[in-house]
Legacy VTK file of the C-alpha trace (Angstrom):
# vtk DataFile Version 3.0
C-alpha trace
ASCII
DATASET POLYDATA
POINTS 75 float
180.731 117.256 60.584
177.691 116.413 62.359
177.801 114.234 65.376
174.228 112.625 66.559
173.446 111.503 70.232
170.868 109.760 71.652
168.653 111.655 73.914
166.084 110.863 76.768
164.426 112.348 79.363
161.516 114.715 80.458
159.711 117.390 78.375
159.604 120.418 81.043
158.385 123.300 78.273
157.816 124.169 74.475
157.866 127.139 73.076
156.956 127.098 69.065
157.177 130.210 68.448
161.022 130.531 69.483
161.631 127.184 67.878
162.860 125.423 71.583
162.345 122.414 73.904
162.899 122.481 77.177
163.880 119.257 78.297
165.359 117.627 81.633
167.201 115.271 80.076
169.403 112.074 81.229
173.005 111.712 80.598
174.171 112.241 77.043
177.438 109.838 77.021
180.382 111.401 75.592
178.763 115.230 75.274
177.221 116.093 79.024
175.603 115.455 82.326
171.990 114.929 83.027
170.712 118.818 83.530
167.500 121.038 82.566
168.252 122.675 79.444
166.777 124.630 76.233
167.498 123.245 72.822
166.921 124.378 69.170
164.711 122.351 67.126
165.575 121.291 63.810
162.210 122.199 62.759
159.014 123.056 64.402
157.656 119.065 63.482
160.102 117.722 66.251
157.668 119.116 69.013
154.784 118.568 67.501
153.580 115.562 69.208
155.405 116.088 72.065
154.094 118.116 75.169
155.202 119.497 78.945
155.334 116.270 81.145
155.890 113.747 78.274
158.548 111.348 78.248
161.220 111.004 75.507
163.698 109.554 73.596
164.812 111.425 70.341
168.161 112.647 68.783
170.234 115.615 69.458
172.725 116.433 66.564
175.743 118.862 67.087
176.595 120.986 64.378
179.460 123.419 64.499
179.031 123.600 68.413
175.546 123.694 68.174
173.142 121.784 69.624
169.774 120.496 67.872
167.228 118.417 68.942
166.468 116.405 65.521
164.023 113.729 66.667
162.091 113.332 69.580
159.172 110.600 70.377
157.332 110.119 73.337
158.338 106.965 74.860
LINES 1 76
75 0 1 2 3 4 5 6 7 8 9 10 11 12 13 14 15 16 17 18 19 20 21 22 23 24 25 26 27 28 29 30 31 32 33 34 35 36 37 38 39 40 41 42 43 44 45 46 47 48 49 50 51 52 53 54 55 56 57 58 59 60 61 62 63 64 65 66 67 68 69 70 71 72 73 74
């Protein structure tokens, strides 16, 4: 089962290579607090148009108690 949350907040790093955002995000209702956290990208498109210092909105799906960041946009 794959639960999907909405997800905004700050872009603080990328790293492509490892597959990862960085992101200080805002509350995610019903899953956690706002904090500074790394997240595994669905695919290396999700960070493509984003970069350090952008704002976003996007999609973080939890899969088997993992977390992945699915979508994200610059808002």
């Amino acid at each position: 089962e794959v639960k999907t949350y909405p997800v905004t907040g700050k872009v603080v790093a990328v790293d492509s290579a490892k597959g990862t955002v960085t992101l200080d995000h805002e509350d995610i209702p019903g899953l956690m607090q706002a904090m500074e956290m790394e997240f595994r990208t669905a695919s290396p498109s999700v960070v493509q148009s984003v970069a350090p210092g952008d704002t976003v909105a996007g999609k973080l799906e939890v899969r088997s108690g993992e977390t992945v960041i699915s979508e994200l946009k610059q808002r």
